[in-house]
C-alpha positions in Angstrom: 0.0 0.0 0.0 0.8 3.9 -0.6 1.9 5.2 2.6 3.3 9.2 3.0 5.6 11.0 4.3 5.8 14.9 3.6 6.2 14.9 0.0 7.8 11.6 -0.6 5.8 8.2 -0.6 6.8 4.9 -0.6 5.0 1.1 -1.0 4.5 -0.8 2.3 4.3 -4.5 2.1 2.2 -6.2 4.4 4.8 -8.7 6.3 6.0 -4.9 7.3 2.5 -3.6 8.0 1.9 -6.5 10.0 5.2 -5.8 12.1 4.7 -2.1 13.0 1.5 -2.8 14.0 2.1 -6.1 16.2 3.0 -4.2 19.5 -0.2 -2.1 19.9 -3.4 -2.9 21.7 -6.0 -2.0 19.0 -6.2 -0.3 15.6 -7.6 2.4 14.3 -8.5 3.6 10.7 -9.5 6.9 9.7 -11.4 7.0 6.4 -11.6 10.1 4.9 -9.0 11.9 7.1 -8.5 15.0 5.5 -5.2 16.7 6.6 -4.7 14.0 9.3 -4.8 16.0 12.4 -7.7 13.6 14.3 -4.9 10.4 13.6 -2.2 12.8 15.1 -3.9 13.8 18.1 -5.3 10.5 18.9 -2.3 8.7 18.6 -0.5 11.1 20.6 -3.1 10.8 23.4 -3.3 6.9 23.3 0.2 5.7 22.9 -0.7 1.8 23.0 -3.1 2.0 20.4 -2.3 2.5 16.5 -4.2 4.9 14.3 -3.9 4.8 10.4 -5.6 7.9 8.4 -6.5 7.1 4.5 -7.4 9.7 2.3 -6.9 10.0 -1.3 -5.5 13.3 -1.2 -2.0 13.2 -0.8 -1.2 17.4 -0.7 -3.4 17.3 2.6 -1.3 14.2 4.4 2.3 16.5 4.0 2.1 18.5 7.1 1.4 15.3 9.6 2.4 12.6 7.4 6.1 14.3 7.9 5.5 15.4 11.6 5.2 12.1 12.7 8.1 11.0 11.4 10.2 13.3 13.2 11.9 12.5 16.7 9.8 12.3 19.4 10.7 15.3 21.4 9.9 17.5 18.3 6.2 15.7 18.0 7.4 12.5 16.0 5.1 9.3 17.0 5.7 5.8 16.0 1.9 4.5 16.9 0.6 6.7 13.5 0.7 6.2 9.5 -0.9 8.2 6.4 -2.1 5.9 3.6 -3.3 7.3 0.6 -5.9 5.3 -0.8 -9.5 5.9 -2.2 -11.9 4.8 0.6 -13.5 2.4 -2.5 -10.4 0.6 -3.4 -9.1 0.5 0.3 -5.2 -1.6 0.4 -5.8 -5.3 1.2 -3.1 -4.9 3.7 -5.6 -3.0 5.9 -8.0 -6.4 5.4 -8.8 -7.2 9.0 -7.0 -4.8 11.0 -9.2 -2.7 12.0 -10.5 -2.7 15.7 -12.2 0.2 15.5 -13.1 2.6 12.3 -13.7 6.4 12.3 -15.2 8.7 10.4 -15.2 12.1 10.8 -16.8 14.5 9.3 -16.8 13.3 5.6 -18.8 15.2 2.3 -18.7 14.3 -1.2 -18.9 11.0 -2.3 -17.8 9.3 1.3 -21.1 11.4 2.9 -23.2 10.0 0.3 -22.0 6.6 0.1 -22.7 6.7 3.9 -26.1 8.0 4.1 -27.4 6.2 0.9 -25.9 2.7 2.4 -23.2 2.4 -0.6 -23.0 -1.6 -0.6 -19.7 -1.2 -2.0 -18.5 1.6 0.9 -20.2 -0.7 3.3 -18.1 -3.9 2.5 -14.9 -2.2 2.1 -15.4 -0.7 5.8 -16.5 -4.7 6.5 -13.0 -6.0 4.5 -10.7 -3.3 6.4 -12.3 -4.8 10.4 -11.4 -7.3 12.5 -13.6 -10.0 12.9 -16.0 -8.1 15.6 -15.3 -4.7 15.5 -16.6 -0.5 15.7 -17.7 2.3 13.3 -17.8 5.3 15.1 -19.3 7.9 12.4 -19.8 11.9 13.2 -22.2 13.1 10.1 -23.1 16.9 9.9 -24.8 18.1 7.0 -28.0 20.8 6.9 -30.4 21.7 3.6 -30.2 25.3 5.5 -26.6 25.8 4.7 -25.5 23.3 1.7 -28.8 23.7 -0.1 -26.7 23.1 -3.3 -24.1 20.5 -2.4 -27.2 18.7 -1.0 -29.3 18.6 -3.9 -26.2 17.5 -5.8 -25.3 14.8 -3.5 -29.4 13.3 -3.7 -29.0 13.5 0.4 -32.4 13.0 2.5 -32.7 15.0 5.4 -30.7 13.6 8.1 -32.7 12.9 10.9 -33.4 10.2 14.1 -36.0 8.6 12.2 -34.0 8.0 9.1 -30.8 6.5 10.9 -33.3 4.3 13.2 -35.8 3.4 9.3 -33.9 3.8 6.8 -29.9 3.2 7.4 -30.1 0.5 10.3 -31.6 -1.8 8.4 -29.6 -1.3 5.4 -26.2 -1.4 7.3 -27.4 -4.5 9.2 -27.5 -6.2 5.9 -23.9 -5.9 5.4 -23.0 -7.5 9.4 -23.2 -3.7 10.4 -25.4 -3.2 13.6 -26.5 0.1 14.4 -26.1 0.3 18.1 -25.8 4.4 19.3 -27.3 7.5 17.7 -27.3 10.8 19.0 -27.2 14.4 18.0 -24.3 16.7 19.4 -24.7 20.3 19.6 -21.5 22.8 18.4 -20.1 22.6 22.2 -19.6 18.6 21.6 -18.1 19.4 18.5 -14.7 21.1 20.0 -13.5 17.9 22.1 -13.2 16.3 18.7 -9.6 16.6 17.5 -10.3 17.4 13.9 -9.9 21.1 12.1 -12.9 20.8 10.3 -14.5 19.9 13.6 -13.5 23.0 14.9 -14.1 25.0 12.7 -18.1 24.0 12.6 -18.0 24.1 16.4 -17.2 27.8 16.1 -20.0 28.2 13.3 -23.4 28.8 13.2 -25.8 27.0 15.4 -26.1 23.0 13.2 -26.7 19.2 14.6 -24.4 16.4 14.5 -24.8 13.1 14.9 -22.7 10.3 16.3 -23.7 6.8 15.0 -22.1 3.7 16.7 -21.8 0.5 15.3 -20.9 -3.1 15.5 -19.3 -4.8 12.6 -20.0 -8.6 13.0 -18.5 -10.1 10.2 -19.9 -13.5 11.4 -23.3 -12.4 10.7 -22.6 -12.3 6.8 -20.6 -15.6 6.5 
């Protein structure tokens, strides 16, 4: 797979994956992380766990994708990696790494694939977990300020009712069990390490939710 590091990238085999990886507790995977800052804080918070951000982007990885591998007085952490990677064709190295999944935030095509219960996004996400493992999603989006990008996208209004009718069943169809939704206000918004994050937390008034899930891949063997 395509890992980064500033401006240069190289190819990671997965007997080397496999190694760095070894040592740490869990695993996390970003999808759709952006510039990388959520992988970089978590890791530095939770030194025991690993945390992998994959975005397709590669100009937005240079700022923590080199930070990380700097020494460790000057912010450098060995428990963090930038892959980039489109979040449909997802590296079979990540194939059953994952202990817990995040996403954060995500628009475009990741948003809609999401919230229109893309089978294809769903079993990538399934592919990339370990054999029982999370989805923690945070999903903002309002038809009073992205009218447009809305309409564009063919998004429904995002709502309790359409998580709890509409999503949980189709994500439980793919081993994917719905098992927390609830909406944060802008406050809730500011504990989560992200720029984007921020930067709606310090916006106008808007809902986010948080949706929890359980990725049983037993369930669709």
């Amino acid at each position: 797979m395509e890992i980064i590091q500033g401006k240069k990238t190289s190819e990671m085999e997965q007997e080397e994956f496999r190694k760095i990886i070894a040592p740490y507790s869990s695993v996390n995977v970003e999808i759709g992380t952006g510039k990388g800052k959520f992988v970089y804080e978590m890791a530095k918070n939770h030194p025991k766990a690993f945390f992998i951000g994959v975005d397709a982007d590669r100009n937005n990885l240079e700022k923590y994708s080199h930070k990380i591998y700097r020494k460790p007085e000057r912010g450098g952490l060995p428990n963090a990696l930038y892959v980039i990677s489109n979040v449909e064709e997802l590296p079979p190295e990540l194939n059953n790494t994952a202990n817990i999944i995040w996403v954060i935030l995500p628009w475009g095509s990741l948003l809609q694939g999401l919230i229109l219960a893309r089978t294809s996004l769903l079993q990538n996400m399934m592919r990339i977990s370990c054999a029982k493992g999370i989805l923690n999603l945070y999903i903002s989006y309002d038809v009073k300020y992205e009218p447009t990008k809305i309409e564009n996208l063919g998004l429904p209004e995002l709502t309790c009712e359409l998580i709890d009718e509409k999503l949980a069943p189709m994500y439980s169809s793919e081993g994917i069990t719905i098992t927390e939704r609830k909406i944060l206000d802008n406050e809730a918004l500011k504990e989560i390490s992200s720029q984007w994050a921020r930067q709606l937390a310090y916006g106008r008034k808007r809902k986010t939710f948080f949706i929890k899930a359980e990725i049983n891949k037993e369930l669709v063997q």
